[in-house]
C-alpha positions in Angstrom: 31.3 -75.6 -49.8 28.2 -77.3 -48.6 28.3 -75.0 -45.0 28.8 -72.2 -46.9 26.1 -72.5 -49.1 23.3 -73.2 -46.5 24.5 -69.7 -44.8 24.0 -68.4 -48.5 20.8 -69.4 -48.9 20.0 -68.6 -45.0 20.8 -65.2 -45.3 18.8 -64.9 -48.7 15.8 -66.5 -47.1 15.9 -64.2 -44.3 16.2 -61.2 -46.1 13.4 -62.0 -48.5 11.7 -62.6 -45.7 12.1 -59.4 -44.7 11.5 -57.9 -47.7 8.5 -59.5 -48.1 7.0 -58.9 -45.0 8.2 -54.8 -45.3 6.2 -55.2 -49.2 3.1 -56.3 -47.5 2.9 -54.0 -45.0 3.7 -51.0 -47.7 1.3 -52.6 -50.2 -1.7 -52.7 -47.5 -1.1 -49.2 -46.2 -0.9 -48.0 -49.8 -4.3 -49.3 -51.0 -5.6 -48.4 -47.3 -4.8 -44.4 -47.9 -5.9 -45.0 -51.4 -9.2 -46.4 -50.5 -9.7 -43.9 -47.6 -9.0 -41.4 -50.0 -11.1 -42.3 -52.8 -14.0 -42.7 -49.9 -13.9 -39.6 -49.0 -13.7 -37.8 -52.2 -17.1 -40.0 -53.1 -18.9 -39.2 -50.3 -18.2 -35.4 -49.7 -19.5 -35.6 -53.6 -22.8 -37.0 -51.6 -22.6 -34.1 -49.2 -22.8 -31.8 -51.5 -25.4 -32.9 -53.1 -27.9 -33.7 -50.0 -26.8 -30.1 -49.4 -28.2 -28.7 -52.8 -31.1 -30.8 -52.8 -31.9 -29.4 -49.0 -31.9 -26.0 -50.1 -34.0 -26.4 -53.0 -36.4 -28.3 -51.1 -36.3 -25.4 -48.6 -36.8 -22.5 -50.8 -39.5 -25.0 -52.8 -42.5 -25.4 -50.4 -44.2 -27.9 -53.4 -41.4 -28.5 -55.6 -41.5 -29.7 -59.3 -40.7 -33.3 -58.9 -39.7 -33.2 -62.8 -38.1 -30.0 -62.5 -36.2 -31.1 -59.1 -35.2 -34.6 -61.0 -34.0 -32.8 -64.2 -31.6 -30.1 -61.6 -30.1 -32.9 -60.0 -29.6 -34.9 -63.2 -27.8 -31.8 -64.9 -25.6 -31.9 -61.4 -24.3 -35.4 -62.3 -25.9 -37.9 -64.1 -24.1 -40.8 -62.0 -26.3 -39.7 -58.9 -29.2 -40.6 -57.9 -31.6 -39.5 -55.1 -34.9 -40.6 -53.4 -37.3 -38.1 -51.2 -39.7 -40.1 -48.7 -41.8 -38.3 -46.4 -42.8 -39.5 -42.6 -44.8 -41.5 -43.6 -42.2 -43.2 -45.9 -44.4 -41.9 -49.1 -41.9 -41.2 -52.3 -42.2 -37.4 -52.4 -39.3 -36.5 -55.1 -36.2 -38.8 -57.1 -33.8 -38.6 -59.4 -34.2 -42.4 -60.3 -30.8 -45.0 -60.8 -30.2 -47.5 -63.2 -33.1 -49.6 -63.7 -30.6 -52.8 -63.5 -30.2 -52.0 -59.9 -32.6 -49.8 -59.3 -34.7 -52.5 -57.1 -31.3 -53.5 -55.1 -31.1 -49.9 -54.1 -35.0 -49.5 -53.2 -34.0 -52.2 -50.8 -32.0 -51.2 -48.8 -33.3 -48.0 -48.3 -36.1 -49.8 -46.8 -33.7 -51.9 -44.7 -31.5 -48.4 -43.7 -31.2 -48.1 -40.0 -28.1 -46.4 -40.0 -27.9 -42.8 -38.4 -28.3 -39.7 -40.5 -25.0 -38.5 -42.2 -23.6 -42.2 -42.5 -22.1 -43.2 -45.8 -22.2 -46.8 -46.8 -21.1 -49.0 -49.7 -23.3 -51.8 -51.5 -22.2 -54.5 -53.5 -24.3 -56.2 -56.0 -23.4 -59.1 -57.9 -23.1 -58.9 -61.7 -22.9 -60.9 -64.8 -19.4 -62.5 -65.4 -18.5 -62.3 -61.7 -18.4 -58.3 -61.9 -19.4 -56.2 -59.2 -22.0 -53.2 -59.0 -20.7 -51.1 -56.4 -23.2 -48.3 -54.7 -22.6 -45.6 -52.6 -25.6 -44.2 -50.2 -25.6 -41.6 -47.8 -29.0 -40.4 -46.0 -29.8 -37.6 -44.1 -33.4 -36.6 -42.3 -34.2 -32.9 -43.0 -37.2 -30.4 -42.4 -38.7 -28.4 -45.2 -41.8 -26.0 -44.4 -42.6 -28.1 -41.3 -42.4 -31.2 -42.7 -39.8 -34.6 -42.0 -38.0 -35.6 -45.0 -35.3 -38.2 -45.3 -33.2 -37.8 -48.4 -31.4 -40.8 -49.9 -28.7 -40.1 -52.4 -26.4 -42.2 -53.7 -23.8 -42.8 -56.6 -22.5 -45.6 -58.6 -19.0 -46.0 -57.6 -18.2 -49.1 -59.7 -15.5 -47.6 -61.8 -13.8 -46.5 -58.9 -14.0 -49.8 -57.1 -12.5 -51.6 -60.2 -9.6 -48.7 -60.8 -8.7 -49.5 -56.7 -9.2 -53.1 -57.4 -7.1 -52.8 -61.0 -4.0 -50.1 -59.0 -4.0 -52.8 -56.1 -3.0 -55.9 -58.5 -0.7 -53.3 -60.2 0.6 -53.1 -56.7 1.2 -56.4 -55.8 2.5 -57.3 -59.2 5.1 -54.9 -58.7 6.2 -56.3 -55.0 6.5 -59.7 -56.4 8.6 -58.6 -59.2 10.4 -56.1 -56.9 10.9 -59.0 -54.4 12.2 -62.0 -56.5 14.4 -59.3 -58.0 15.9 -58.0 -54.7 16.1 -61.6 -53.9 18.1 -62.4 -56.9 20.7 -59.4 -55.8 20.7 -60.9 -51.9 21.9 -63.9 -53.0 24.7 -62.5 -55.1 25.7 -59.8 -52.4 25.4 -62.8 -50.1 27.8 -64.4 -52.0 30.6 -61.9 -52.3 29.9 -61.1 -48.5 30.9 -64.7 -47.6 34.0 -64.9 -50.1 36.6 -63.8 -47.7 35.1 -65.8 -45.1 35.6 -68.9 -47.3 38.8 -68.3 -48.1 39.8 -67.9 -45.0 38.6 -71.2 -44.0 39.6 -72.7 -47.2 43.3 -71.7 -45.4 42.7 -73.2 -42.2 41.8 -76.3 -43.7 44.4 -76.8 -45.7 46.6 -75.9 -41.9 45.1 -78.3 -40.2 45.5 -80.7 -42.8 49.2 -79.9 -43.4 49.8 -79.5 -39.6 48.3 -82.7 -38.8 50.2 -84.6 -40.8 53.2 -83.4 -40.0 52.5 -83.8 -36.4 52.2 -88.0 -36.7 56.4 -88.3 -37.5 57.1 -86.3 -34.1 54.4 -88.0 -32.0 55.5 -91.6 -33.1 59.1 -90.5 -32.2 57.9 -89.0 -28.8 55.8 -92.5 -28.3 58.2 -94.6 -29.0 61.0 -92.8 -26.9 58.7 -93.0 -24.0 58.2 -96.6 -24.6 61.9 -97.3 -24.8 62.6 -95.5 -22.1 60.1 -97.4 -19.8 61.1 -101.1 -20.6 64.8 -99.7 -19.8 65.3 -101.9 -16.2 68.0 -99.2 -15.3 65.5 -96.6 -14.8 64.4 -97.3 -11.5 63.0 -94.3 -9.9 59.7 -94.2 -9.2 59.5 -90.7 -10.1 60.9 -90.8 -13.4 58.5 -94.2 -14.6 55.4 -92.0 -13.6 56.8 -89.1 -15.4 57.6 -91.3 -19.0 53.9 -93.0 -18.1 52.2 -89.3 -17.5 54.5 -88.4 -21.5 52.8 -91.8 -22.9 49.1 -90.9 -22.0 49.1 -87.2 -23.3 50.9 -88.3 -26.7 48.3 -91.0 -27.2 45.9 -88.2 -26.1 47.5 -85.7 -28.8 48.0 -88.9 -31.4 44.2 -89.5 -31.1 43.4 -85.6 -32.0 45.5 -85.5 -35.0 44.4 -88.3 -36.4 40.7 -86.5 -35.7 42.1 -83.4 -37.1 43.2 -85.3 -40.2 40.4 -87.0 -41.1 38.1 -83.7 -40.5 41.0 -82.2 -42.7 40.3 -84.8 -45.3 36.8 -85.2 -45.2 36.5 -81.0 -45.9 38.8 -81.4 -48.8 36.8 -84.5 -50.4 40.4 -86.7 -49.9 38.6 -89.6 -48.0 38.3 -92.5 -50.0 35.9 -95.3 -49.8 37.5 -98.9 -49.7 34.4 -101.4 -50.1 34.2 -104.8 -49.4 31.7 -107.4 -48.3 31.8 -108.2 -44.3 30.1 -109.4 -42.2 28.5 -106.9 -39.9 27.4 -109.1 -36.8 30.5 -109.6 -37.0 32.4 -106.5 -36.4 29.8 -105.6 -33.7 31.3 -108.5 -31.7 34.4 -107.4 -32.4 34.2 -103.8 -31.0 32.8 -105.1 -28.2 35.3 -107.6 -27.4 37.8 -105.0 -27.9 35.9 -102.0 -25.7 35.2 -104.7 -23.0 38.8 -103.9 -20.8 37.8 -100.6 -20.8 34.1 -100.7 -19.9 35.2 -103.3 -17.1 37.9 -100.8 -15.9 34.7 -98.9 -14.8 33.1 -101.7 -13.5 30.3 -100.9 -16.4 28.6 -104.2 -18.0 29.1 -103.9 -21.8 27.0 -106.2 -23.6 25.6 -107.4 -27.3 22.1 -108.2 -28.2 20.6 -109.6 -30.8 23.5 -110.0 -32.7 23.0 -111.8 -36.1 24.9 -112.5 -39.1 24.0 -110.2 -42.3 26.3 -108.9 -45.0 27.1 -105.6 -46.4 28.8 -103.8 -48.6 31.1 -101.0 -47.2 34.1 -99.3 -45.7 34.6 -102.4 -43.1 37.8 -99.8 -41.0 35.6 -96.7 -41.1 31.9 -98.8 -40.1 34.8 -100.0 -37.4 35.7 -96.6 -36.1 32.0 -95.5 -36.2 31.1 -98.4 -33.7 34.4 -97.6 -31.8 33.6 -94.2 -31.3 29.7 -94.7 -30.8 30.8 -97.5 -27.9 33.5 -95.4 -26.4 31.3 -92.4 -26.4 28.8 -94.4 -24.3 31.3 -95.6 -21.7 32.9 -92.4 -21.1 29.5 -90.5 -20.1 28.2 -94.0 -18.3 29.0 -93.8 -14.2 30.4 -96.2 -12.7 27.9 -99.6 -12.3 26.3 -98.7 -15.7 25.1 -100.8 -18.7 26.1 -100.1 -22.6 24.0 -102.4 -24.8 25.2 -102.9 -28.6 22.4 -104.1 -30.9 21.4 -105.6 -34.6 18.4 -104.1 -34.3 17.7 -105.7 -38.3 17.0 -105.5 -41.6 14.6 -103.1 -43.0 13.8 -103.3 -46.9 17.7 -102.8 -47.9 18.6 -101.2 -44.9 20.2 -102.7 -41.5 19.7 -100.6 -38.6 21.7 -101.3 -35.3 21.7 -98.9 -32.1 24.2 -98.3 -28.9 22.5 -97.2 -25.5 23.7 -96.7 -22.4 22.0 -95.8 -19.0 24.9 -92.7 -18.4 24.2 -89.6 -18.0 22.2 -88.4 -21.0 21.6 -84.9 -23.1 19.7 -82.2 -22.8 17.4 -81.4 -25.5 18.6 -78.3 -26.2 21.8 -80.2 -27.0 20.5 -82.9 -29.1 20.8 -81.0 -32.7 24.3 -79.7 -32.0 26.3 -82.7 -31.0 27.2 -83.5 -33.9 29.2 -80.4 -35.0 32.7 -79.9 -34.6 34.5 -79.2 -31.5 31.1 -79.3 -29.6 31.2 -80.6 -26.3 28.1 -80.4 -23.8 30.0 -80.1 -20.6 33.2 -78.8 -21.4 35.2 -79.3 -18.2 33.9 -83.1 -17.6 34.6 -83.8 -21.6 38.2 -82.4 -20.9 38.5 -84.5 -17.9 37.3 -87.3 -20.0 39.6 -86.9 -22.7 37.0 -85.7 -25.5 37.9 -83.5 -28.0 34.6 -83.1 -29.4 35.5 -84.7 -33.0 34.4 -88.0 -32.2 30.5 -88.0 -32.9 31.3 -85.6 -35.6 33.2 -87.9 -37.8 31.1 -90.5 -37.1 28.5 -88.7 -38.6 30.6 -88.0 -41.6 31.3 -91.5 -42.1 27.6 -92.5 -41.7 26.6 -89.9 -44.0 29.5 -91.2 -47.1 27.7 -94.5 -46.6 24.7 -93.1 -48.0 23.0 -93.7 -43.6 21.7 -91.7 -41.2 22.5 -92.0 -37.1 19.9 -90.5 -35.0 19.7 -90.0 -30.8 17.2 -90.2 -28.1 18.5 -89.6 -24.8 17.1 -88.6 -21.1 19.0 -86.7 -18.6 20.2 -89.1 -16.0 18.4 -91.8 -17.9 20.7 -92.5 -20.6 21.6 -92.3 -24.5 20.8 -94.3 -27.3 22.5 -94.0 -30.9 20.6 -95.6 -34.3 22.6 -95.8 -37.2 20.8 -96.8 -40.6 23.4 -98.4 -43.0 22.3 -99.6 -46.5 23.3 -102.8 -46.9 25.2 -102.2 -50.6 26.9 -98.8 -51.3 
């Protein structure tokens, strides 16, 4: 079923959502550890070194710049390492790659970071690829004398195998997501089950019970009826009794023959009898026949703009969608009100007409429910009013088999206004 399937995919959705959101979270605090980890092991690498080229520079009063260069090298030959004196003079090195040998003399120059810091360089590369230096520096005293020692170490490889284990990553929570996505829906699915069967069997009550209900009601109705055109009943008593019997069985009529077309609708057993009519028409018909009732509450019921266009539909259920759309609007209308009906026109091959009223209107927060089942905004005034909270819902139904829409605007203590979009052939 249709209301079935949208909780189907509702609970999917949310659940990948979750999912999703639980992978991204897990997936960023995996590379982040990675990353911090991979930092650290890089730059205490750095330490050490700035720590072996600090001691030889201490026991070397006027080192061997080769002989310095070619200790460090044998050390690893990924580092490199620049000596500058006070006076920023180039005392020692272990020189980098000449390809970015200049981008590291650089920012050297530029350093103003403290002594001890580690930073990260990137350098633009052919094909879009990344050079990705490491740098630590650290000021230091050897017989007397300031040095600063730059050493550094290109981390590229590393980068890229981060970079490389991160899209491995994210690969693998996509895949792990549309998959546990796939199973949500099936699990969904048999979750659900013995809720739809369950409903499948109250439909199918409903729809047996309210048929069966019509034979007894008629009988009831037409006993009551009998009984008051009988002259010899004279009691005052008794007549208000059989008129009180007449108003809840045409109360109880109306709901079962709510409950059965709800019951038909769910089981598909509505059927569509189309014909060509005259929809100006019909509107001046309902309106002729609600007028008694809207004048019972001394409400002005009125048509506008009515004009005569043809369409092809369901001429008794575009009826009982005006019926209930105009009945609706007199029950919630005080007394003194106005209910307008109105051809509001053609619109490429759609005719549009709309039923307002200046009652007592809905609350916003009510608007996108009241056209669900059993859903009544006040309940104690509806039941005073004789709703059963079917009414709008079926005339949505029968809007929607036509292929329409029916929309509402409505102000509290302003009043309502219904829309309904009909094409004009089915």
């Amino acid at each position: 079923m249709e209301m079935f399937g949208r909780s189907r995919q509702q609970l999917t959705m949310m659940y990948a959502l979750l999912m999703g959101a639980l992978l991204v979270v897990l997936i960023f605090t995996v590379h982040r550890m990675m990353e911090w980890s991979m930092f650290s092991e890089q730059a205490q690498e750095l330490f050490d070194a700035v720590d072996s080229i600090a001691e030889y520079r201490e026991r070397e009063r006027h080192p061997d710049p080769e002989g310095d260069s070619q200790t460090f090298v044998n050390y690893s030959d990924r580092l490199f390492f620049y000596v500058f004196d006070e006076d920023n003079r180039l005392l020692d090195f272990s020189r980098a790659s000449y390809k970015f040998e200049f981008f590291i003399l650089d920012h050297i120059r530029n350093w103003d970071a403290a002594s001890g810091s580690v930073q990260v360089f990137r350098r633009p590369g052919e094909g879009g690829r990344r050079t990705s230096i490491m740098i630590t520096s650290r000021t230091m005293n050897a017989g007397g004398i300031g040095h600063r020692v730059f050493v550094g170490k290109d981390v590229t490889t590393v980068y890229s195998g981060l970079q490389k284990s991160t899209y491995l990553l994210v690969a693998a929570g996509v895949l792990g997501l549309l998959l546990s996505t796939v199973i949500a829906y099936v699990m969904a699915g048999k979750a659900l089950e013995p809720m739809e069967e369950a409903y499948e069997k109250q439909k199918q009550f409903a729809a047996d019970a309210s048929h069966e209900l019509r034979t007894p009601l008629a009988v009831v109705m037409s006993s009551a009826e009998l009984l008051l055109s009988d002259q010899s009943i004279t009691s005052p008593f008794l007549r208000q009794v059989l008129e009180d019997v007449k108003s809840e069985v045409k109360k109880m009529t109306k709901l079962v023959g709510d409950l059965l077309i709800v019951a038909r609708s769910d089981n598909n057993a509505l059927k569509m009898q189309l014909k060509t009519f005259n929809l100006g028409e019909l509107l001046n018909q309902n309106v002729r026949i609600m007028r008694p009732l809207a004048q019972k509450k001394n409400i002005n019921l009125v048509a506008e703009d009515i004009a005569d266009i043809d369409i092809t539909a369901d001429e008794q259920k575009i009826k009982q969608l005006i019926l209930i759309l105009v009945d609706n609007a007199i029950k919630y209308t005080p007394n003194g009100g106005v209910v307008v009906v109105r051809y509001d026109g053609r619109y490429d091959d759609d005719v549009r007409f709309s039923i307002m009223d200046t009652g007592i209107g809905i609350a916003p927060e009510d608007l996108d429910k009241i056209f669900e089942r059993f859903y009544r905004v006040d309940k104690a005034r509806s039941r005073e009013l004789g709703g059963n909270g079917l009414g709008l819902s079926i005339a949505h139904e029968f809007t929607k088999m036509h292929g329409g829409k029916i929309n509402v605007e409505s102000v509290i203590d302003q009043g309502t206004k219904f829309t309904v979009t009909l094409p004009i052939k089915k």
